[in-house]
Backbone as CSV, one residue per row, in Angstrom:
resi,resn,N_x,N_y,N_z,CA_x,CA_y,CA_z,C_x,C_y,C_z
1,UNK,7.692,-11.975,-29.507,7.688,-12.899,-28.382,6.874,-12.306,-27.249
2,UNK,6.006,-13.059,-26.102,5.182,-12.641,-25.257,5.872,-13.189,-23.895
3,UNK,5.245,-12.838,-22.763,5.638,-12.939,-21.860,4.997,-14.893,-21.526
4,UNK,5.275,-15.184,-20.686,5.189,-17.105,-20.655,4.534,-17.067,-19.319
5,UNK,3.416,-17.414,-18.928,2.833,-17.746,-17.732,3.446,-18.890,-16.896
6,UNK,3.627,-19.102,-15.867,4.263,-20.261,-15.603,3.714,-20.514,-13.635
7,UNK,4.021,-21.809,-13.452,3.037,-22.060,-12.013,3.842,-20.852,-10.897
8,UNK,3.316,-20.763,-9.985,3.504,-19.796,-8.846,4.631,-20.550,-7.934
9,UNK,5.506,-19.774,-7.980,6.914,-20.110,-7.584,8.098,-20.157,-8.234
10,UNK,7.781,-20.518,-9.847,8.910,-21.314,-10.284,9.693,-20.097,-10.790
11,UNK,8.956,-18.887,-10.680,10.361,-17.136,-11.012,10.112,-16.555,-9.794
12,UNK,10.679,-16.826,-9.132,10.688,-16.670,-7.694,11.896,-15.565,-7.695
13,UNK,13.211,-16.419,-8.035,14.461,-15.620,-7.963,14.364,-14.257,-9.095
14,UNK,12.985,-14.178,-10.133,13.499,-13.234,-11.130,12.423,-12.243,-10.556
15,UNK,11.517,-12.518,-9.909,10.597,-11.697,-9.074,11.338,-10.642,-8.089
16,UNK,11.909,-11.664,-7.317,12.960,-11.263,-6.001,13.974,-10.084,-6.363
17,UNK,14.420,-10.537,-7.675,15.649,-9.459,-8.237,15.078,-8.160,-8.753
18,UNK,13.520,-8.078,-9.296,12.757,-7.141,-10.310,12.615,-6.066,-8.721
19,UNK,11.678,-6.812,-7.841,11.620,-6.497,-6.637,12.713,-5.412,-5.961
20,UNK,13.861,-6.301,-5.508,14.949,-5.464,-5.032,15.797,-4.028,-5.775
21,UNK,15.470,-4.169,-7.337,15.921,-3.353,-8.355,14.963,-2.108,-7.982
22,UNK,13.622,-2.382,-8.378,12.643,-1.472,-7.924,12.991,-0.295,-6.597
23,UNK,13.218,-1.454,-5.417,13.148,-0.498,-4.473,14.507,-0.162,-3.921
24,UNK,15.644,-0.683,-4.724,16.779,0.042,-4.387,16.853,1.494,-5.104
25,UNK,15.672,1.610,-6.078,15.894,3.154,-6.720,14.767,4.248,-6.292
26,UNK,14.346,3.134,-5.182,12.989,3.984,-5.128,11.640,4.202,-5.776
27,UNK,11.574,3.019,-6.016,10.557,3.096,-7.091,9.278,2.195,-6.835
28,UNK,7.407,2.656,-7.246,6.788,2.395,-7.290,6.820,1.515,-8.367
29,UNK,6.012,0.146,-8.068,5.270,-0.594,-9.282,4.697,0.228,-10.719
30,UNK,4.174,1.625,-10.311,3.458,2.020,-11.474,4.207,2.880,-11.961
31,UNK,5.454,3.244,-11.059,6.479,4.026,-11.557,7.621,3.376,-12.457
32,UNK,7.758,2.078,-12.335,8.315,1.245,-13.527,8.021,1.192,-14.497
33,UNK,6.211,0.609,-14.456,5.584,0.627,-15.840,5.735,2.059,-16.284
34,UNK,5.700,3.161,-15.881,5.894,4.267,-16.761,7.309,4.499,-17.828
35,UNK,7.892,3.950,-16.771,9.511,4.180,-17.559,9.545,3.212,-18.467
36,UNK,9.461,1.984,-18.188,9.493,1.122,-19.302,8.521,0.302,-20.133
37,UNK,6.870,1.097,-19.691,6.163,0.662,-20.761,5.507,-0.233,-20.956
38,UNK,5.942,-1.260,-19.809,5.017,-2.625,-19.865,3.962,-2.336,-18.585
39,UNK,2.986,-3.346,-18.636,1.918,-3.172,-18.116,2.023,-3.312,-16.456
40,UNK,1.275,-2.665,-15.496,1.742,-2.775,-14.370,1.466,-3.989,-13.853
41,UNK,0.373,-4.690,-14.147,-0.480,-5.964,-13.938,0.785,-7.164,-14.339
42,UNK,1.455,-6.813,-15.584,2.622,-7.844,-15.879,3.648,-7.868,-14.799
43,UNK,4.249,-6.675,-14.432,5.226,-6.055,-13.478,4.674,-6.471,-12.423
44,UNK,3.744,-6.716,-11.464,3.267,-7.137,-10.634,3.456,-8.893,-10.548
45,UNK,2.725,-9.392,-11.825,3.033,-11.043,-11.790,4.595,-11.073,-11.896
46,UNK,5.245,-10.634,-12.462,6.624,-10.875,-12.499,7.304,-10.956,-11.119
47,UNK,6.980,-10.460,-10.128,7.419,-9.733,-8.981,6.893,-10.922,-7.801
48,UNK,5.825,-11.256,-8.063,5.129,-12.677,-7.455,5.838,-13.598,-8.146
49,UNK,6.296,-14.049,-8.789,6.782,-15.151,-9.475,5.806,-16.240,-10.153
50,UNK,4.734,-15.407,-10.814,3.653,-16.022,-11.518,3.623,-15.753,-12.713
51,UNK,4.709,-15.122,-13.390,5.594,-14.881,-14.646,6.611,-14.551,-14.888
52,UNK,7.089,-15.344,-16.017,8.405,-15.163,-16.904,8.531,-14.189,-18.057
53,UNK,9.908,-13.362,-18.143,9.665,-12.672,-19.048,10.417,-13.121,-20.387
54,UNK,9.997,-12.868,-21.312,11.480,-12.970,-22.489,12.506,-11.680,-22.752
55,UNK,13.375,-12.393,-23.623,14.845,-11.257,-23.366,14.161,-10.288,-23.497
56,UNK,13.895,-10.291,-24.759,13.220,-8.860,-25.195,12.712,-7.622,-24.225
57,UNK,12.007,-8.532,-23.546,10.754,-7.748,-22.207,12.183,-6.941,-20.774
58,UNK,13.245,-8.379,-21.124,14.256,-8.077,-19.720,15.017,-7.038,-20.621
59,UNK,15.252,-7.251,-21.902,15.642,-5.425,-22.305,15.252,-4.386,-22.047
60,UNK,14.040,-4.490,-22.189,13.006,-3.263,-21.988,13.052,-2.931,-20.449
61,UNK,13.046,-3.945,-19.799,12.989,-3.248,-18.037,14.760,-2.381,-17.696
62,UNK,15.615,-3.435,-18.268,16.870,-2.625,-17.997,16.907,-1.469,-18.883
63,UNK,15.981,-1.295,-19.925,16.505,-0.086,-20.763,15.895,1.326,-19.715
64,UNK,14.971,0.984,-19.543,13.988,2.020,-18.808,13.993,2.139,-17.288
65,UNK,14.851,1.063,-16.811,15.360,1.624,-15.579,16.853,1.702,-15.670
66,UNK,17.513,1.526,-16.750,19.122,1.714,-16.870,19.901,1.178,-15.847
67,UNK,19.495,-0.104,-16.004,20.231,-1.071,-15.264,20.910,-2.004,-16.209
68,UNK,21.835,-2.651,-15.325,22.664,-3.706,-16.312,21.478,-5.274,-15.769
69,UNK,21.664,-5.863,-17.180,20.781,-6.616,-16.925,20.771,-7.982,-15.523
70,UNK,22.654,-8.327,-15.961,22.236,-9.415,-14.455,21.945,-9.215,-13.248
71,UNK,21.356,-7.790,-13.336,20.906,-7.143,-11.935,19.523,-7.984,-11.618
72,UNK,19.033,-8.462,-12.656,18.001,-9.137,-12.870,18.531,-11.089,-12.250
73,UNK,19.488,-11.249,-11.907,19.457,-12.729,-11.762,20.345,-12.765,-10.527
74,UNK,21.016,-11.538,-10.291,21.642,-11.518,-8.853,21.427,-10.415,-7.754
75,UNK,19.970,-11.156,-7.203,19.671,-9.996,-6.333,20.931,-9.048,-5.161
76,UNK,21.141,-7.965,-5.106,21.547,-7.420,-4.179,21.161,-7.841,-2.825
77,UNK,22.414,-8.310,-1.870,21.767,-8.270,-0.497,21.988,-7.502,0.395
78,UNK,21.021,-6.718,0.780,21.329,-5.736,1.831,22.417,-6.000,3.033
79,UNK,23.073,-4.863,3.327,24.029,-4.518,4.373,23.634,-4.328,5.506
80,UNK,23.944,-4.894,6.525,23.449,-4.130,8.130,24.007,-2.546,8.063
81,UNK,23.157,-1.367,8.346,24.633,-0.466,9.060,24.461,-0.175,10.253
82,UNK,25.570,-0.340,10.306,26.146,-0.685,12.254,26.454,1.316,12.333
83,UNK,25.828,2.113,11.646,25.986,3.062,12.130,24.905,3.979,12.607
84,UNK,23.393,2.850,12.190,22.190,3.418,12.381,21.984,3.295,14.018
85,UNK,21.344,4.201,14.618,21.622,3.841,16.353,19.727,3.405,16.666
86,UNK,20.213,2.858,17.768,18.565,2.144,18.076,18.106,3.045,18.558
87,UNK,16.884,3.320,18.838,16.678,4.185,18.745,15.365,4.157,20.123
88,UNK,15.167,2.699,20.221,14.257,2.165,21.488,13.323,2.868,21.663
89,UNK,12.378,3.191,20.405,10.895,3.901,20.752,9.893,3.027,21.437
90,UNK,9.264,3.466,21.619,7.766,2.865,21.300,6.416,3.024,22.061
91,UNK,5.448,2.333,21.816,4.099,2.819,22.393,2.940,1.612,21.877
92,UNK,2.130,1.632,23.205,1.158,0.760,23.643,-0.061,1.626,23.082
93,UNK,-0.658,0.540,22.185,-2.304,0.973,21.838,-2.926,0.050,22.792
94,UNK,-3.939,0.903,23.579,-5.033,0.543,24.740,-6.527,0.574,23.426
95,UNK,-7.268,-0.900,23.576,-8.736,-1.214,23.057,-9.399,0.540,23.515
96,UNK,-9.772,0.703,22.123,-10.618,1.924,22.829,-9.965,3.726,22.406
97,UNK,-8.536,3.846,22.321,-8.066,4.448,22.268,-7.512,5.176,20.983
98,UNK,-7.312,6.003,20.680,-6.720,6.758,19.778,-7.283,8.092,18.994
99,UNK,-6.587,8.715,17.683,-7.159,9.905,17.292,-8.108,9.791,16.373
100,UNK,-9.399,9.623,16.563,-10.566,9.446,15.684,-10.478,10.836,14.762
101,UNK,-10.994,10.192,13.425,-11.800,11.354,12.173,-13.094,9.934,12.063
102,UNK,-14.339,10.916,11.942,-15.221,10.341,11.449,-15.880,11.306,10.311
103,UNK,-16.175,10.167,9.574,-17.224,11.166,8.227,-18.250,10.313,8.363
104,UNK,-19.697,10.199,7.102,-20.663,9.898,7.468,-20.578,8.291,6.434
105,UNK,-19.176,7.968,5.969,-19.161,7.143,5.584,-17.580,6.051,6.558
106,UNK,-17.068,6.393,6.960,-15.956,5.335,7.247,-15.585,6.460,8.610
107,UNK,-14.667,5.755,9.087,-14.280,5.945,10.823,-12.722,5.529,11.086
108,UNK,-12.112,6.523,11.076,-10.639,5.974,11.222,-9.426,6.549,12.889
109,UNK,-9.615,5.310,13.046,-8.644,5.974,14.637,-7.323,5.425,14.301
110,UNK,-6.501,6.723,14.625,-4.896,6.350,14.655,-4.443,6.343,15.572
111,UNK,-3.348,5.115,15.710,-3.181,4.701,16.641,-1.347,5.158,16.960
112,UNK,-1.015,5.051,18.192,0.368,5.670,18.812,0.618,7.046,18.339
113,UNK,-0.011,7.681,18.535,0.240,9.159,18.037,0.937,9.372,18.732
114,UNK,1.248,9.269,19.858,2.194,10.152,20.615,3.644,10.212,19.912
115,UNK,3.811,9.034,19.238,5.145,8.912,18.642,4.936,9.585,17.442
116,UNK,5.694,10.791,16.838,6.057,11.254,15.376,7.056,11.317,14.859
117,UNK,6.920,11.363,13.792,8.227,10.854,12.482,8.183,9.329,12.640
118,UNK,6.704,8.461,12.168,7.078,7.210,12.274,7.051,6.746,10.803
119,UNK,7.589,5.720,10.022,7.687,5.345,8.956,6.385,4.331,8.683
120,UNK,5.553,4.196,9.786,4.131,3.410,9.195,3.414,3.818,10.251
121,UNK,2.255,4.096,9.580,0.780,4.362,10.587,-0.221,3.477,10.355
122,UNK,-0.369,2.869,12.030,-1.621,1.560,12.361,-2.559,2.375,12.617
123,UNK,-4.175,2.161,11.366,-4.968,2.434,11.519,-6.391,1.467,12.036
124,UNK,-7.087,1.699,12.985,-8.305,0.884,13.019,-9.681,1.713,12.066
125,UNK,-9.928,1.350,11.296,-10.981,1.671,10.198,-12.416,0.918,10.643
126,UNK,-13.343,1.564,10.194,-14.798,1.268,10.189,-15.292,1.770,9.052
127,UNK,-15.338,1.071,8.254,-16.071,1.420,6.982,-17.431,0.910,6.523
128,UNK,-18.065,2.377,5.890,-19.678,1.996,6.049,-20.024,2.669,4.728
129,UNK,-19.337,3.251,4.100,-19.754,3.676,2.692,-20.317,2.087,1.892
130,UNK,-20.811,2.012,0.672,-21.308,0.897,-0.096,-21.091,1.150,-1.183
131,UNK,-20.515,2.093,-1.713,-20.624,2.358,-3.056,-19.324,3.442,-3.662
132,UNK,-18.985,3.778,-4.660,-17.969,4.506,-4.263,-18.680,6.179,-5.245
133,UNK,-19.741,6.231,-5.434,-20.377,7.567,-5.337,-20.790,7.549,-3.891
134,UNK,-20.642,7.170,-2.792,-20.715,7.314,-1.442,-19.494,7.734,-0.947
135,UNK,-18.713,6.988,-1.461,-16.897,7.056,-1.050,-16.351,8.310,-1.620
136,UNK,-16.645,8.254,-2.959,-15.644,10.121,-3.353,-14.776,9.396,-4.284
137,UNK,-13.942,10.448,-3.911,-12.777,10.097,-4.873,-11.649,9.062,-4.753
138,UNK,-11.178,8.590,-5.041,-10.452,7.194,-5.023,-8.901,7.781,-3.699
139,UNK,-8.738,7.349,-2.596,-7.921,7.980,-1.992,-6.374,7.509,-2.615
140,UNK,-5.376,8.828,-2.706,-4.035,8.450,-3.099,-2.954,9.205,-2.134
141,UNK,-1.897,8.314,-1.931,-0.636,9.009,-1.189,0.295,8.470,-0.918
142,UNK,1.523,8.824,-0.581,2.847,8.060,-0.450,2.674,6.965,0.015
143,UNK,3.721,5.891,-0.263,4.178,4.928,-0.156,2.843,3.538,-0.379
144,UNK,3.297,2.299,0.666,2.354,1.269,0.421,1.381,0.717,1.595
145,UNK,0.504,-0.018,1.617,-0.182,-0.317,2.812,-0.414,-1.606,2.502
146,UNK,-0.874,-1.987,3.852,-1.720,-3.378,4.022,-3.093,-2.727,4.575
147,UNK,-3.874,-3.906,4.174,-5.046,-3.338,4.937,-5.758,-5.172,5.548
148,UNK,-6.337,-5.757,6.387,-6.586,-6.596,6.675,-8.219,-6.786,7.557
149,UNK,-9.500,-7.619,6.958,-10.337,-7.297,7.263,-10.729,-8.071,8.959
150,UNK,-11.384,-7.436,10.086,-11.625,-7.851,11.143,-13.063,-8.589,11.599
151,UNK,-13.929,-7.537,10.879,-15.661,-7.921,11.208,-15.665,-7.578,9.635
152,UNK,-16.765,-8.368,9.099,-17.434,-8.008,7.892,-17.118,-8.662,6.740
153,UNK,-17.219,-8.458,5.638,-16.738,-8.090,4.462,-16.261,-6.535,3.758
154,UNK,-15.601,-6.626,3.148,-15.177,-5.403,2.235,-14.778,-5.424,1.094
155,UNK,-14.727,-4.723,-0.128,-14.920,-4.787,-1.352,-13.608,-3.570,-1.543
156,UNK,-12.133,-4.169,-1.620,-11.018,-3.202,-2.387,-11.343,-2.526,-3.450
157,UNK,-11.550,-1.580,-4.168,-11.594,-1.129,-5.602,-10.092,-0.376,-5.864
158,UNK,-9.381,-0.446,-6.707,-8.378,0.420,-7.089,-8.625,0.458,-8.558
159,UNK,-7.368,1.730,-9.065,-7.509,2.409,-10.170,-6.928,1.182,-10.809
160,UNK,-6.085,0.387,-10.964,-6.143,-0.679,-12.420,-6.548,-2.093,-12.502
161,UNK,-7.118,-2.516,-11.120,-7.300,-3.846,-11.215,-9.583,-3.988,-10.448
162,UNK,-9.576,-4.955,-11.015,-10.810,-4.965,-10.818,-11.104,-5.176,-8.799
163,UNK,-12.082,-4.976,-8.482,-12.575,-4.834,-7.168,-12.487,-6.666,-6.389
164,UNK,-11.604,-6.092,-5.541,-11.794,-7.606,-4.613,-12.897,-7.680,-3.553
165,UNK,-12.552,-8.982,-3.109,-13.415,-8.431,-2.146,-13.134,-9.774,-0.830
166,UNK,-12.904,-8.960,0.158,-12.306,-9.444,1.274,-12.942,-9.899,2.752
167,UNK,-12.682,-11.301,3.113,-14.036,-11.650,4.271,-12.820,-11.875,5.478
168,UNK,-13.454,-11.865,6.262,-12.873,-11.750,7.815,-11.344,-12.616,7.550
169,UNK,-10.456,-12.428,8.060,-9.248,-12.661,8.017,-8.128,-12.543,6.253
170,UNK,-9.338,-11.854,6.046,-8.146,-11.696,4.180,-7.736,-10.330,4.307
171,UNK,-6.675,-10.183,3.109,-5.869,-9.237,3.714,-5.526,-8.819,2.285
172,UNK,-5.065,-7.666,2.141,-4.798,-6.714,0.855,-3.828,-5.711,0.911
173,UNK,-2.362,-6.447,0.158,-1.295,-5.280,0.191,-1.124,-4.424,-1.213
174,UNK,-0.886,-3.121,-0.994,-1.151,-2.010,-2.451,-0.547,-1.465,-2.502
175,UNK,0.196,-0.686,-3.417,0.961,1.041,-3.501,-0.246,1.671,-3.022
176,UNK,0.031,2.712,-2.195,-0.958,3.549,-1.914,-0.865,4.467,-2.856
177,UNK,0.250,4.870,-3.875,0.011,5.744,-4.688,-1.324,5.968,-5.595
178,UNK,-1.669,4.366,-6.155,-2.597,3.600,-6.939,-4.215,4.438,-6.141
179,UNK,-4.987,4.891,-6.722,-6.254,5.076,-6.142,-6.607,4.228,-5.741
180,UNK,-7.211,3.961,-4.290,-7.755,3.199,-3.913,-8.975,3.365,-2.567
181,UNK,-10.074,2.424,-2.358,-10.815,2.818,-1.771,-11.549,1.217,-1.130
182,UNK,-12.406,2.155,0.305,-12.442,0.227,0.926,-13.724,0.605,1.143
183,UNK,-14.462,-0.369,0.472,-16.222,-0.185,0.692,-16.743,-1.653,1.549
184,UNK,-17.748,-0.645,2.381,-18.452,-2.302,3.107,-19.382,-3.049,2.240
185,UNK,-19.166,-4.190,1.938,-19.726,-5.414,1.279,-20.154,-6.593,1.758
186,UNK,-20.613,-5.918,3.321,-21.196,-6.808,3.931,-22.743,-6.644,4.176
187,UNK,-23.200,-7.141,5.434,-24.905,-7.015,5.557,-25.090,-6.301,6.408
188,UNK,-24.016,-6.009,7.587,-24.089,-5.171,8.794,-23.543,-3.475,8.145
189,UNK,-24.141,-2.864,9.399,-24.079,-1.176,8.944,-22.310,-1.219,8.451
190,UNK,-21.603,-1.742,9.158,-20.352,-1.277,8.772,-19.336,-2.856,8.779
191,UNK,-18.220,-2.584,8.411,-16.751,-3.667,8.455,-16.065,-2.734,8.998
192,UNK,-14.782,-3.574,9.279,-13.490,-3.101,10.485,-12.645,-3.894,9.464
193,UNK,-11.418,-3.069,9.845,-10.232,-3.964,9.872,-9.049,-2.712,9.915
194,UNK,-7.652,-3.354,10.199,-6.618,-2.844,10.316,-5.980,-2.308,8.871
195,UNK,-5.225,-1.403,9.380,-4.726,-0.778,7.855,-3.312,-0.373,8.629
196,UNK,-2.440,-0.784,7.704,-1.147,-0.263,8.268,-0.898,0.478,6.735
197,UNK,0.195,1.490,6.757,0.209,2.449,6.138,1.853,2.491,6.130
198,UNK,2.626,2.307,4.937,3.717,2.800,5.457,4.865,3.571,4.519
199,UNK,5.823,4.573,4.691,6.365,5.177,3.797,7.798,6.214,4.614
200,UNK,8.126,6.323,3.115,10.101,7.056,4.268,9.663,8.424,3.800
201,UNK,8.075,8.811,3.826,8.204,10.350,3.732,7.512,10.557,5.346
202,UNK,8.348,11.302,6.169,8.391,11.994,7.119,6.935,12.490,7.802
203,UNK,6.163,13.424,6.779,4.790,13.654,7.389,3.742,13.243,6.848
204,UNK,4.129,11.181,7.433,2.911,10.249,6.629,1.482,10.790,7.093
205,UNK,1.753,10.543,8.259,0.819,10.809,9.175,-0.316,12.293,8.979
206,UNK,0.631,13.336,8.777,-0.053,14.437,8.354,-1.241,14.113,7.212
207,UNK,-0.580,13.538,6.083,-0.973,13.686,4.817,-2.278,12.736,5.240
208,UNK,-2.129,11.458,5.605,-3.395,10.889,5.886,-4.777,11.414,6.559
209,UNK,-4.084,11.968,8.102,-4.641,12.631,8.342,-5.701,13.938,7.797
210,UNK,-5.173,14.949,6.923,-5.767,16.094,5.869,-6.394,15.262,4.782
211,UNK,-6.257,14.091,4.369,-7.037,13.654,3.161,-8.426,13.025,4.057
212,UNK,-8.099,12.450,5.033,-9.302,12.198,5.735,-10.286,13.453,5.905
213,UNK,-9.191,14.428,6.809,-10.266,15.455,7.212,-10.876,16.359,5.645
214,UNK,-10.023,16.164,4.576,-10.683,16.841,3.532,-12.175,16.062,2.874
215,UNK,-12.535,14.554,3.130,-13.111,14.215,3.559,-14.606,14.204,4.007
216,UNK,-14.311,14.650,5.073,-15.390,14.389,6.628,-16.342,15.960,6.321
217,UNK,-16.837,15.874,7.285,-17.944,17.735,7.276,-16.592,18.178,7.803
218,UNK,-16.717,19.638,7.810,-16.016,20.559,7.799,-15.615,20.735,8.816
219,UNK,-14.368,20.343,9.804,-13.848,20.492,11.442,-13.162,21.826,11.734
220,UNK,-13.449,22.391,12.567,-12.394,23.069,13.013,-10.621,22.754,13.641
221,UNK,-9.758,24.000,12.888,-8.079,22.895,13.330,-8.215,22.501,14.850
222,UNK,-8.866,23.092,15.845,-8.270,22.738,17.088,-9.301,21.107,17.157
223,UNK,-9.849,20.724,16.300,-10.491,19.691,16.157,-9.966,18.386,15.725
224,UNK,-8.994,18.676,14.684,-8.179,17.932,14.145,-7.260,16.790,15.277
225,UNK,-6.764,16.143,14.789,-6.310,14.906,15.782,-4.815,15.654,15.590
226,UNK,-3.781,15.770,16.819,-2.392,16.078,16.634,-1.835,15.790,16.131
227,UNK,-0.373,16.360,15.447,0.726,15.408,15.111,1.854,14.794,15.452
């Protein structure tokens, strides 16, 4: 038996439940398909609700994540806890402002630095590479992002799905684990757009930061943007 294609919406609730299972254990999209074997591209439509699976397939996900299966038809709903305290941060990005890395291909300023230990980092990007023997190596690291284009075009490439490609107001959410890389695919020297970044490991910010600067020409630390 194969998996059943079906219109967009109508596994909504079996998406929703695959979804919540996933990330109540902590788990990446490509970290599922490892455990249980099916393709990440399937695991993905399943999760959109642009496929159905058969028993068989819903064996295989509970076998390999060792779940009971009607975990699959009754999503968990999260709890408030009334013991987490507010915590009333925050911080104003001023046009113009923030901790630039530049290399001779893309341009990335981060934004609210002053605040650390944040669980997502807003990046403004300028990307001017064209190619990805220009780009390097496919960038990878905790958790997931959005990225959303401002001026230009841009051309997504990641490690399992073929290259998109994105014009002023389209937008692209990913595991950042997944290699991935943002090339300009437009006519002007460079594209823009926002990249939010986000993850519950502690020194997101660091790690982005050092993969950039590993990167760029060679900076000195007192060069480096703070943490």
């Amino acid at each position: 038996m194969s998996e059943i294609s079906t219109t967009e919406g109508a596994n909504s609730q079996l998406g929703q439940c695959l979804r919540a299972a996933r990330q109540a254990r902590g788990l990446t999209l490509k970290q599922v398909a490892e455990r249980t074997g099916m393709a990440l591209s399937t695991l993905s439509k399943v999760e959109n609700g642009l496929m159905s699976l058969t028993y068989d397939k819903l064996l295989q996900i509970t076998a390999g994540l060792k779940m009971d299966i009607a975990e699959l038809f009754s999503p968990a709903i999260p709890k408030p806890d009334p013991g987490r305290p507010v915590t009333a941060r925050r911080s104003v990005s001023r046009a113009g402002q923030g901790q630039t890395i530049t290399t001779r291909f893309y341009t990335n300023s981060y934004q609210c630095t002053d605040l650390i230990g944040k669980r997502m980092v807003p990046i403004m990007a300028e990307v001017r590479a064209r190619s990805l023997d220009e780009f390097g190596p496919l960038l990878r690291h905790s958790g997931e992002e959005y990225f959303m284009v401002t001026h230009g075009r841009v051309a997504v490439h990641t490690e399992f799905y073929a290259p998109e490609i994105l014009n002023e107001g389209d937008g692209i959410y990913l595991d950042s684990t997944m290699g991935h890389a943002y090339l300009n695919a437009g006519d002007g020297p460079s594209a823009k757009g926002v990249c939010l970044c986000t993850s519950e490991t502690p020194d997101l910010y660091d790690q982005l930061r050092r993969i950039a600067a590993n990167a760029a020409p060679p900076l000195d630390d007192d060069e480096l943007p703070p943490l």
